[in-house]
N, C-alpha and C positions, 0 to 999 in steps of 0.2 A: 933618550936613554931611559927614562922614564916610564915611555910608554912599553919599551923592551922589557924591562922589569915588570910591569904591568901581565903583559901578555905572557909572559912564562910565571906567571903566579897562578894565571887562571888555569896554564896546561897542567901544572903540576896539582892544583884541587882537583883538577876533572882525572887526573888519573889516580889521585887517592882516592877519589870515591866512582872509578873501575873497580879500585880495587880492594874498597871495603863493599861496593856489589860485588866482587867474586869473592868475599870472604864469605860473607853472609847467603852467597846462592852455590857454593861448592863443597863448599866442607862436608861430603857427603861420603858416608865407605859403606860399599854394596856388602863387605867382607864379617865376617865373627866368628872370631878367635875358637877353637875346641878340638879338644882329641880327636875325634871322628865330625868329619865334614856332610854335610850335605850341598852336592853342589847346583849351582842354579844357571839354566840359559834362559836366557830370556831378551827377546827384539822390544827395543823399546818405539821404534818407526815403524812405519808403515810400508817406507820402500827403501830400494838406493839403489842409487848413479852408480854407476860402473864406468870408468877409463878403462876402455880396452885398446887401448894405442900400447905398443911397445917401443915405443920412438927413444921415450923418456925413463924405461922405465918396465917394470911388470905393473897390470892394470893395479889401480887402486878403486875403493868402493867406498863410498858416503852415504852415513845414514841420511836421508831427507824424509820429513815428514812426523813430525815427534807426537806419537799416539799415545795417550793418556792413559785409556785401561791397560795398553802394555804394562805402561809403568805399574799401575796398580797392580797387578799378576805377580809382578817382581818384589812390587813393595809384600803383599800380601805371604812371599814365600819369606822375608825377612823375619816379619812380624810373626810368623806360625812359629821361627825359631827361637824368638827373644821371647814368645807364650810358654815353650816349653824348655827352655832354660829357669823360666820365672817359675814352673811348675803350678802352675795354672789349672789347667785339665789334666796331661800327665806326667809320673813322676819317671824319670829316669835316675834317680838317685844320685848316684857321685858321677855320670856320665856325663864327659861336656862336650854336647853337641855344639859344632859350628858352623858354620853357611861360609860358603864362597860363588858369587857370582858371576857369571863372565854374560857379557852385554855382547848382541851380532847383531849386525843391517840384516834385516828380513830377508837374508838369501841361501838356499844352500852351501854356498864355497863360503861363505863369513858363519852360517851353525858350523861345520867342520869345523872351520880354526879353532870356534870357540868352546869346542868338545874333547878337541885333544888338548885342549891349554889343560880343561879340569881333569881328565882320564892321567895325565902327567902329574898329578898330585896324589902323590897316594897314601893321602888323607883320608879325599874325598873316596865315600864308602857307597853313595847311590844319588841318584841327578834328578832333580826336578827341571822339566824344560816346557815351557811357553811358546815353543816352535812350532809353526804352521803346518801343515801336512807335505808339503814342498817340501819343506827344509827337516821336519821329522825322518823322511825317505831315507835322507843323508844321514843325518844324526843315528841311525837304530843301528845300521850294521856295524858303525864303531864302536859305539858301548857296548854290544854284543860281542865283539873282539876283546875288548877288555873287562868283559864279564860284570858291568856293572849294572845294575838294577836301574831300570830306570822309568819314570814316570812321567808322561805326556798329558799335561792340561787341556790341550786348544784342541789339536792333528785326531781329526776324526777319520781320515781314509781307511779305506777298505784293506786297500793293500798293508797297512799296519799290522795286521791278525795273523800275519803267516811268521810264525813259530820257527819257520827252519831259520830264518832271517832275521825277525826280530826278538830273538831267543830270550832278551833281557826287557825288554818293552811291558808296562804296563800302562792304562789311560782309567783318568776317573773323567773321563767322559765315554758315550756310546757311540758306536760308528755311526757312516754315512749311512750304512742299512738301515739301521732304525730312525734317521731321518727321511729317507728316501721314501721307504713304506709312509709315515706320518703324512707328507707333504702328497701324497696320491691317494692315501684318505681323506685330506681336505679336499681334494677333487673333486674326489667321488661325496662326499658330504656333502659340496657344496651345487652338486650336480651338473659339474661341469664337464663339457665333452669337445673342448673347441681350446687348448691353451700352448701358450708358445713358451722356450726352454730357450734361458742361457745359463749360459758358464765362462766362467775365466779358461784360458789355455793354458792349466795347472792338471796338476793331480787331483787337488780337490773338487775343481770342477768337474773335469772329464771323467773320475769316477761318480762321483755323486750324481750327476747330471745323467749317465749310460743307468745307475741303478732307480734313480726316478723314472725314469724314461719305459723301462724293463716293467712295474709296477704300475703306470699308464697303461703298458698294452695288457697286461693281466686283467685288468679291469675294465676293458677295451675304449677307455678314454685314449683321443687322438693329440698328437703334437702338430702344430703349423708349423714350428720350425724349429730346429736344434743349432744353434750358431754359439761359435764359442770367440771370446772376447783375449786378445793379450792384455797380459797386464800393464806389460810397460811399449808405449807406441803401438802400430796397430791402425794411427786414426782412420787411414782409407777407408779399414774394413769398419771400423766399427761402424763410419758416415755411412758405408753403401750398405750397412744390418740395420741404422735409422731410418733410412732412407726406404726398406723395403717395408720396415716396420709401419712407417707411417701409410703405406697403399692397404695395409693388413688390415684384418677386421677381428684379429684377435685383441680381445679384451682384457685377459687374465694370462699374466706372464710368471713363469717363475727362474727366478734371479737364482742362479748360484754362484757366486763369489764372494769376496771377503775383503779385507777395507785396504788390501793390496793394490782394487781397480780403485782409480779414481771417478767415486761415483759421483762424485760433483762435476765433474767434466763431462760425464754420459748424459746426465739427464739436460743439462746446460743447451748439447749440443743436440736432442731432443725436441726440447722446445723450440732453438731457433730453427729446428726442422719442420716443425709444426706437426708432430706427433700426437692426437689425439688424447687425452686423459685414458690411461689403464690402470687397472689393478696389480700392484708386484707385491710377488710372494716371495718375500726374504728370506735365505736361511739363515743357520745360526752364524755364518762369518760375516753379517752386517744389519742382520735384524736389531741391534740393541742404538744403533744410528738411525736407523728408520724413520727416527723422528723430526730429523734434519732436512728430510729430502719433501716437504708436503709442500714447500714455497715453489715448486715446479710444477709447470700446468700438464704435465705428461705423468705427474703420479697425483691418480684420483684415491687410492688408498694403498696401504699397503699394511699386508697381514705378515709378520716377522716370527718365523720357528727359529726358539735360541731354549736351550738348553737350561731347566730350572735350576735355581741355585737355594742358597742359603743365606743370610742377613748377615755382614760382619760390622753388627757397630763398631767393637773396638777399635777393628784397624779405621776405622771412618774417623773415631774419635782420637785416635794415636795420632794420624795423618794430620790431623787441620788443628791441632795445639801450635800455636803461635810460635815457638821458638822452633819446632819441629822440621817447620816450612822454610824458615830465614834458613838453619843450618842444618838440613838434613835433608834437603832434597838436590834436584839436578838441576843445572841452570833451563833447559830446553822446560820442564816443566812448570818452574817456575815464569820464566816466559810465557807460557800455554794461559798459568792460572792466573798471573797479570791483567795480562790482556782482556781477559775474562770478566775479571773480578773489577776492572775497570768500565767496562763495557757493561755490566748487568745492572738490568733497570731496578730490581726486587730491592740492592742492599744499597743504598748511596753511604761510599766513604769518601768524607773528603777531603778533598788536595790528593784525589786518586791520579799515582804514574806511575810509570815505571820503575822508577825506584823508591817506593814506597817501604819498601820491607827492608832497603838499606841503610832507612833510619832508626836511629839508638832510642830518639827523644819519643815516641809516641805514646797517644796517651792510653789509658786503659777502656776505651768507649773505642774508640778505633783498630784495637789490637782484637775488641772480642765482636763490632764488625769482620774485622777479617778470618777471625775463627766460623763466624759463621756462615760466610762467602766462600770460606772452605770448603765448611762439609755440605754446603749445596752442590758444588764444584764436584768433589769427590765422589757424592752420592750418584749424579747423572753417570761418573767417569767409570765408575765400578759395574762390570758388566760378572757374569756367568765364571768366564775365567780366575777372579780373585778367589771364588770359593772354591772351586775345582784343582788349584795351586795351593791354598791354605791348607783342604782334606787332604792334599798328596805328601805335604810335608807333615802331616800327623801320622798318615799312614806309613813312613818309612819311621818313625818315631815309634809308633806302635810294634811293628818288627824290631826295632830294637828291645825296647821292653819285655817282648814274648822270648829273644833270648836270653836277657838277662833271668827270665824268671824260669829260663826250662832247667828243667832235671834232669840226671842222664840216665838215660832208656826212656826215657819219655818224648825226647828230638823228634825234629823232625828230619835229622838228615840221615843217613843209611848205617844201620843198627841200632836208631834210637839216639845217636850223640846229638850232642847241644855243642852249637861255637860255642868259641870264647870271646864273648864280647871284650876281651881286651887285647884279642888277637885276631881280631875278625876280617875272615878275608868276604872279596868281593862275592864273590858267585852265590855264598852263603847265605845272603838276605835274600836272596833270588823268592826261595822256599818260603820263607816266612811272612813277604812278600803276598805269596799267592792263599795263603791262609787267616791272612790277618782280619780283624776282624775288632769293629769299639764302637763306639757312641762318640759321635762330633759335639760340636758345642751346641746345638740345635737340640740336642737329642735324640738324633737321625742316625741307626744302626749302620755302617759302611764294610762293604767286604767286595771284594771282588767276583766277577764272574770266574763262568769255567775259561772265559776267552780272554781272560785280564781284562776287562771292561766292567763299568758299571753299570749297572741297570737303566735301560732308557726313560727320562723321564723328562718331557721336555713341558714350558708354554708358550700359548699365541699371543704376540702382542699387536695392537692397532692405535693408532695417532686417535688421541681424543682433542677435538679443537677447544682449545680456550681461547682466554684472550690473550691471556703475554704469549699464548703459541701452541705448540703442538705438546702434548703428554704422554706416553707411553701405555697403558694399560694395558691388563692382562685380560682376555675374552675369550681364553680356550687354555686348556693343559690335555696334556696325552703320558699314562700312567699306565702301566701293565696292558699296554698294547691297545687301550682306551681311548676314544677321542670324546672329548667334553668340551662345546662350544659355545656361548652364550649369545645366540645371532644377533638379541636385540641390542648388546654393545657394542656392534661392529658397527663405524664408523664406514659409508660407502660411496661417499663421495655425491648432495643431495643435489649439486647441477649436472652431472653426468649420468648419474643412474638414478634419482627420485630417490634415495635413501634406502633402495636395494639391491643385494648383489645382483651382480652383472651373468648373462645367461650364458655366456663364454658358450657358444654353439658354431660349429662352420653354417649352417642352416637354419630355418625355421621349422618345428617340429612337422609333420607331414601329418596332417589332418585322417580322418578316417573318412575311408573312400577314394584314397591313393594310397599309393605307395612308393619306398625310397630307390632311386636308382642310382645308385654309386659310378659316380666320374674315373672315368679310365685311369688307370698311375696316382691315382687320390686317396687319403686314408677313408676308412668306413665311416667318419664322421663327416665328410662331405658329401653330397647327393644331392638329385632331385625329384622335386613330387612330380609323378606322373598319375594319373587319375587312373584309377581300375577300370578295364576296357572288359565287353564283352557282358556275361555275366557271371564277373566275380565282386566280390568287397572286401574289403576291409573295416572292422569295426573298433581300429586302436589307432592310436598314433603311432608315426614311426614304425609301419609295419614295410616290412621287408617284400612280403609276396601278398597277394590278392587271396582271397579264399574263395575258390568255385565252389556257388551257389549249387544245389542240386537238384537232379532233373526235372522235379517237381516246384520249382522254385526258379525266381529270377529278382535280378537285382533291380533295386529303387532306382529313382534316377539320380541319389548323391552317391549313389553305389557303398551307400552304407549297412544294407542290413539285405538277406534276404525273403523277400516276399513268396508267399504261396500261392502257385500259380490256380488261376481262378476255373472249375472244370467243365468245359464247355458241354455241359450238360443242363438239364431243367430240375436245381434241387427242390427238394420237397415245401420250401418256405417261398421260393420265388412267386409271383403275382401270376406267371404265365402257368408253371402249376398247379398252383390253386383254380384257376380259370378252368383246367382242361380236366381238373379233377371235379369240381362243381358241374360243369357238362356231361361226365361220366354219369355223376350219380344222378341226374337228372334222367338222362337217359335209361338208363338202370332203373329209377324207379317209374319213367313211364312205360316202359317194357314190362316189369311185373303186374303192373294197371291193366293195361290190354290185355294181357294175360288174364286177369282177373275178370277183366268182362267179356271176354269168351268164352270163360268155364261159364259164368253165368250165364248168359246165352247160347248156350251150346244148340239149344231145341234151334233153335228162331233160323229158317232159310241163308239168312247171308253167312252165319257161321258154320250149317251144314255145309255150304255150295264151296265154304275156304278147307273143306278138310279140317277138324279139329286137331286132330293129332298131328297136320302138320304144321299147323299154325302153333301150338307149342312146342313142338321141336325149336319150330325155326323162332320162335321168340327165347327159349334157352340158349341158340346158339347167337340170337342179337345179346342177351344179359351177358354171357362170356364174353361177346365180343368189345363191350362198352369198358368190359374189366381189362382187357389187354392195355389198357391207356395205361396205368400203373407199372406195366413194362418199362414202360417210355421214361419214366421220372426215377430222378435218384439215380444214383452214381449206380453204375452194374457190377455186376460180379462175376467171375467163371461160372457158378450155378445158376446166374441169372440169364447169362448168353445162353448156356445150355439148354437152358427150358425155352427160352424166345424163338432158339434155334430148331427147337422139335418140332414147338405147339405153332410157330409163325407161319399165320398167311391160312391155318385151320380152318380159323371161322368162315373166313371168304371162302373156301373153298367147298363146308359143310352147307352155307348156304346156297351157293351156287348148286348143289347134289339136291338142294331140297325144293329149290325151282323149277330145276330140268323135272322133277318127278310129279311135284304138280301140275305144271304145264304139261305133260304128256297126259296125263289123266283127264286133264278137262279135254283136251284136244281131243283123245280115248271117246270121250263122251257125247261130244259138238261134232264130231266129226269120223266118222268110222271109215270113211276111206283112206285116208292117214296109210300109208306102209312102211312099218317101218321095220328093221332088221330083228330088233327083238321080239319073241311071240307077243302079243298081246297080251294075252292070259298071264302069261309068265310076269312081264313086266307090273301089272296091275298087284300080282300077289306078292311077291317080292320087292317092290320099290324102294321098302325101305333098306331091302339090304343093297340095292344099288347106291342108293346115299351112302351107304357105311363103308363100299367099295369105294367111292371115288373119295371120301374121306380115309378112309385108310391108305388108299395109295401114296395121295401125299404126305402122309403121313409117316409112312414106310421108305416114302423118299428122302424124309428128312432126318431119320434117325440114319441110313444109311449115309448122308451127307454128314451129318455130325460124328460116325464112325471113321470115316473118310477125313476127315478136316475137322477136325474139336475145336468147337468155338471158346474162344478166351477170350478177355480182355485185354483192350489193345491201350496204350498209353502213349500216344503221339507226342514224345516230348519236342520233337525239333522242329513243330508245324510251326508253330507261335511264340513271343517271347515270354507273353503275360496270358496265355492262355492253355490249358492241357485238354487237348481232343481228347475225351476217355466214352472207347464204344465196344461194341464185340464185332469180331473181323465175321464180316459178311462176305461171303463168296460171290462172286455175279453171276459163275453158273448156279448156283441155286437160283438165285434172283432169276435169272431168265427160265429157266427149267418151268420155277413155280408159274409166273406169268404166261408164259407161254398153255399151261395144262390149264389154269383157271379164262383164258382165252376161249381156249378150247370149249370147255363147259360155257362158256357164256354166248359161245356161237350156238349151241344146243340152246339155250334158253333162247336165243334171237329167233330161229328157225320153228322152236313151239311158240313163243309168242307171236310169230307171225303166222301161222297157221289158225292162231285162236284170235284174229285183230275182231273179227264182225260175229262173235259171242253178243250174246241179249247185254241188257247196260246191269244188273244185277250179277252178271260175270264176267266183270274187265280187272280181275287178277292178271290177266296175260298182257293186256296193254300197260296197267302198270308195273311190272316185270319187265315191260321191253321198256317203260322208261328209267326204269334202272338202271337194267342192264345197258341203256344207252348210256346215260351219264356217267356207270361205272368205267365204261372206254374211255369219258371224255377224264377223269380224272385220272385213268393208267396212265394217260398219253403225258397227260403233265407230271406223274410219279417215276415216270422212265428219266427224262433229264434231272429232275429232281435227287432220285438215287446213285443218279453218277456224277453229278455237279456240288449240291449240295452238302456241307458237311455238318457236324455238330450239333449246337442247336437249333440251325436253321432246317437240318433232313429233319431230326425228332420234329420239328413243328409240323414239316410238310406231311408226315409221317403219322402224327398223332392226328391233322385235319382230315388226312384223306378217309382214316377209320370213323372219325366222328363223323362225315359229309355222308358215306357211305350204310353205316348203321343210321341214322334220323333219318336216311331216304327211304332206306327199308322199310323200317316202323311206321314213318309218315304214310309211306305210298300204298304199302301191304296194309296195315290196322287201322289206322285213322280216317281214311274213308268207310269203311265198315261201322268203324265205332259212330262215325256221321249219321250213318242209316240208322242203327241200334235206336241211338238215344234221339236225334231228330228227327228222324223220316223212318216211324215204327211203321208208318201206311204203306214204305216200301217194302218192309220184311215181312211179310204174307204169302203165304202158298194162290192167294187168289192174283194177288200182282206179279210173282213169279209167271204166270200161268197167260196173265193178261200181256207183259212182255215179251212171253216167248210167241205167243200169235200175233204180236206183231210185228216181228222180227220177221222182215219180207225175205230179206236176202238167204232163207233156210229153207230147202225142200222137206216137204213129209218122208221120201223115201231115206233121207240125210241120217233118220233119227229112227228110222225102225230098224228091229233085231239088235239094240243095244244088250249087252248080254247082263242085266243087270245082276244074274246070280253070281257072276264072277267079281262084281264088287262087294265093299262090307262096308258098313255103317252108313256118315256121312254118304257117300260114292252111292251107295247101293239105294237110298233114299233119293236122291235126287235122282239116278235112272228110271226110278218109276214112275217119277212125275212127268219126265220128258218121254216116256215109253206109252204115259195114257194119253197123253197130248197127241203123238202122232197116230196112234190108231184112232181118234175122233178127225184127225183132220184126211183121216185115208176113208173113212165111212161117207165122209162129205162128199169127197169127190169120186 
């Protein structure tokens, strides 16, 4: 019996202090008293259960999940009305504003209920609501049925702006547009061209997510993947979107949703997938938690866009007043900040439980621990929303004010009237509303846009690591369309990426010297290098097409740049040049030399017996001919083809005329039975114009071929890759034409020099002539395959030797034995040794050499006729 008495003693303590804990954690009224209401929605959870069975019943719906800043949005719209009640910042005079709030599970059909409960009051003269953009959707068309003004904290959707619809809707926050733009400037900031896209399967997501996505492709940043997350169940997909995630090589993700999903469950499931460390880029529906989520090996950082705010100590400091908490908040909260407060390493209280705040006895060292456990508590809990809730109840505060203070004809509603604030209907504030216009407690000007929104102004937050954990920081703000970032406080995760962001690319840049080739059905950020073929380059990265090098021009072998193609020609600095030009002038000036000592010598036998005048002809046309090498060199020109084209093959051909003409003269002379088709007489007088004939012919051949075919410059670009043939286009009927007439003449000079072989040894001009003209054969024969095999610099070689071989045979063979006699053997230049050689010259009859007609020769010719004309009349007297 005893112990029965016993045990119902203890049930009945435990349920008095149930129930001085629900004294102490209940006593809470969301409501305040006044003439004109302001009414308030606001989700204090996160989600709820829904029963949709009608077994039992129509479904019923349970808050689960008790979100903290909710509650602060709500508290904060409380505390805006007991500030101006108090008349604090503004005075509304004898006007008593009052608050009524109605609490809904975060869903569409529970904001309904909880809209027409306040629209049913008609008090209430305009609404402050905390409702998601989901639940906004719902919410707008009915206050706009009942013409009430109304102001949305949280619900940034797009779809909110249309006027026909949401005719009564205002937001002191900015849409998803100007977070969408923000968040694809941090892209493009951050030079990323490789990032994957989620969203919840809401409105908020699926617009937000379509208008980021839109500002991606403007900027032609690629997505790997746009998948959208349910909020409530869902797991299959979410596992088979981790599951794909984890095969990805996307690095940088951006998150849109809001603390609807259960993000401790996504990333959870993450990890034990084995998800690599990424980057998530949070928006404003859960970047201010951000900093919860760094204990998972799947988030290496994350950069959170939320929406800037404003400082509200006092409600910080209203909030965590000691009695405040015991009797004026909600039990789920107090719950929240227990557990907490219990848990947190920083404050040690102690004899810390759970009902700690249900005790009466505590002392004052413990009462102002828990004040200050508070407003740690409350400080972390207070996000973006409590200020954006606070300003909107000033601003329907302010509309009030501006009509109490209008004047009439000064209104704003049509003719100038002013309500009456003591009769004030709904639609009224509408106006006033969209005009309003003060200073916060910040000292921060507030007014609405043209679109009921307020100006975007958001900042970046990133987990700073300490030691008791993660910290929030701010490392970027975006202000009048501004992005201001501070790279070096981003936190980037130093075992995953060495302490810098992540290159977020489907590929690696494509080097110069290739270029990108884009994968069938793949966005333009995926491709690959393929190296530039043929001769083109590229000289950038990430180049698209190759750049064809031109005609003059080929590509290097990293096919980075182009080079100039090298011309197969003999420039003026090359070694092979300078060689052929040193030979020239050597030649050149031993040509003016012999020259010179034949004028001096002119008297002396061996220079009478070579014809003077024709031994400097033909030494001016060897000095021309040694000058023709300088054709050869340096790149040609069309005026240069032209002139090579007229004068070419001249010289060979002037000397060949001035051969035949001396050789017929000594022949003439040695030998007077000779018959040949030309008179004699004639020939002897005019010889030289025979020269000038068979130089002029050619000559008139080649001007007539140059009329016929104008010689140009030719530019072989497609012979070679690294080499440009630059020539003037030769014909090969010229070629042959020419050869063939200079044959010709060289067959006349074989025919006199072989008539003149057994001449006295004082005139073997003819034998050296026929060795010339021999050896001249021997190098046609090799200049013939030469000129049609050879090209480039190898013809110019063959081409510049055969002239040099052919002048220094000349010279050598015609002057340099003479000049032998001159200067060596003066005992052979004598008219008495002349005289002695011809009488011994067996092989020449006396009648061979009479009736030489010496008066038809002149100078030189005519002098030596008489020598051989007194010689054979003493050898005809003899016999």
């Amino acid at each position: 019996m005893i112990f029965l008495i016993f045990f119902c003693l203890l049930v009945l303590s435990y349920q008095l202090c149930l129930s001085v804990g629900a004294v102490c954690s209940s006593n809470v009224s969301r409501n305040i008293d006044g003439e004109i209401l302001i009414g308030g929605i606001f989700p204090l959870h996160e989600r709820s259960d829904v029963n949709t069975s009608w077994t039992t019943g129509p479904p019923t719906e349970t808050c689960v999940d008790f979100y903290t800043p909710y509650y602060m949005a709500a508290a904060a719209a409380r505390f805006a009305v007991l500030e101006i009640k108090q008349k604090r910042y503004i005075d509304l005079g004898d006007l008593k504003l009052g608050y009524n709030e109605q609490e809904f599970c975060n869903s569409p059909v529970s904001a309904a209920g909880a809209t027409l409960n306040l629209t049913n009051n008609s008090k209430v003269i305009a609404i402050v609501s905390g409702a998601l953009s989901s639940s906004m959707i719902t919410i707008g068309p009915i206050v706009a049925h009942y013409s009430i003004a109304t102001i949305a904290t949280w619900a940034t959707s797009e779809m909110l702006t249309d006027k026909n619809i949401y005719r009564t809707l205002f937001r002191t926050v900015s849409g998803d547009q100007s977070q969408s733009l923000l968040l694809a400037q941090m892209a493009e900031y951050f030079g990323w061209q490789w990032v994957g896209a989620i969203g919840t399967d809401d409105t908020y997501g699926r617009n937000g997510l379509r208008m980021f996505i839109d500002e991606l492709k403007v900027k032609n940043i690629c997505v790997a993947f746009e998948t959208y997350l349910q909020v409530t169940g869902g797991k299959e997909e979410r596992d088979k979107f981790l599951e794909k995630l984890n095969a990805s090589t996307v690095e940088v993700i951006f998150f849109y949703t809001t603390v609807d999903q259960d993000l401790d469950d996504f990333f959870q499931t993450a990890d034990n997938l084995g998800v690599s460390p990424k980057v998530w880029i949070a928006t404003d529906g859960w970047a201010d938690l951000s900093r919860y989520f760094y204990k998972y090996k799947c988030v290496a950082s994350v950069l959170g866009v939320t929406i800037s705010d404003k400082p509200l100590p006092y409600l910080v400091d209203h909030l965590s007043k000691y009695d405040t908490i015991r009797k004026h908040n909600s039990i789920q909260f107090l719950d929240s900040f227990v557990k907490w407060m219990c848990d947190n390493q920083s404050i040690t209280i102690p004899n810390c439980s759970d009902e700690i705040l249900c005790k009466e006895d505590v002392d004052n060292k413990t009462i102002t621990l828990i004040e200050l456990a508070a407003k740690e508590y409350l400080y972390y809990a207070t996000n973006y929303e409590a200020y954006t809730t606070y300003i909107a109840v000033y601003a329907i505060a302010q509309a009030l004010k501006d009509i109490q203070e209008c004047n009439d004809g000064k209104g704003l509603l049509d003719g100038g009237d002013c309500p009456d604030i003591n009769n004030l209907e709904r639609w009224q504030l509408v106006t006033y509303l969209e005009k309003v216009n003060f200073t916060d407690n910040n000292g921060s000007t507030f007014q609405f846009l043209e679109n009921r929104q307020t100006a975007p102004s958001y900042i970046i937050l990133n987990g700073k690591q300490l030691d008791e954990g993660v910290e929030l920081v701010e490392v970027g703000s975006y202000k009048h369309g501004y992005l201001d970032i501070q790279d070096t406080a981003i936190y980037w995760a130093n075992e995953t990426y060495n302490g810098k962001k992540p290159s977020a690319i489907c590929n690696d840049d494509c080097k110069a010297g290739t270029r990108r080739h884009y994968i069938e059905n793949e966005q333009r950020c995926c491709f690959r290098c393929l190296p530039c073929s043929g001769n083109t380059i590229s000289n950038t990265t990430n180049a698209d097409t190759c750049l064809v090098c031109g005609q003059d021009q080929y590509a290097n072998n990293n096919r980075t740049i182009c080079l100039k193609k090298s011309p197969d020609v003999f420039l003026w600095d090359d070694s092979v040049s300078i060689i052929f030009c040193i030979v020239s002038v050597v030649g050149s000036l031993a040509t003016v030399a012999v020259s010179c000592i034949f004028y001096k010598h002119r008297s002396t036998p061996v220079v009478k017996a070579s014809s003077l005048s024709h031994s400097f002809v033909l030494a001016f046309v060897l000095f021309f001919s040694f000058q023709m090498v300088y054709f050869y060199i340096g790149i040609p020109t069309d005026t240069l083809c032209k002139v090579k084209s007229i004068i070419g093959g001249l010289n060979l051909t002037a000397i060949l005329g001035i051969f035949c003409a001396k050789l017929y003269v000594i022949v003439k002379i040695f030998n007077n039975k000779l018959n040949f088709k030309i008179p004699t007489k004639l020939f002897y007088r005019y010889s030289w114009m025979l020269v000038a004939a068979i130089t002029a012919l050619h000559l008139a051949f080649n001007v007539i071929l140059e009329i016929a075919i104008p010689s140009h410059v030719v530019h072989d670009y497609n012979n070679s890759i690294t080499i440009l043939p630059i020539f003037c286009n030769e014909t090969d009927a010229g070629f042959i034409v020419t050869n063939i007439y200079q044959l010709i003449l060289s067959l006349m000079c074989f025919i006199f020099a072989f008539r003149a072989r057994n001449l006295p040894k004082n005139f073997q001009e003819a034998r050296f002539i026929w060795f010339i003209m021999f050896t001249w054969c021997i190098l046609g024969i090799f200049s013939i395959p030469a000129h049609f095999t050879a090209a480039g610099k190898l013809k110019i070689c063959f081409q510049v030797i055969f002239l040099l071989l052919f002048n220094f045979l000349t010279l050598s063979a015609f002057y340099f034995s003479k000049c032998y006699l001159i200067y060596f053997r003066p005992d052979k230049n004598t008219r008495e040794n002349l005289r002695k050689e011809i009488r011994e010259q067996r092989t020449y009859k006396p009648s061979e050499y009479s009736g030489v007609p010496t008066t038809t020769l002149s100078g030189d010719e005519a002098s030596l006729g008489r020598e051989l004309s007194e010689h054979n009349n003493v050898n005809h007297k003899a016999k």
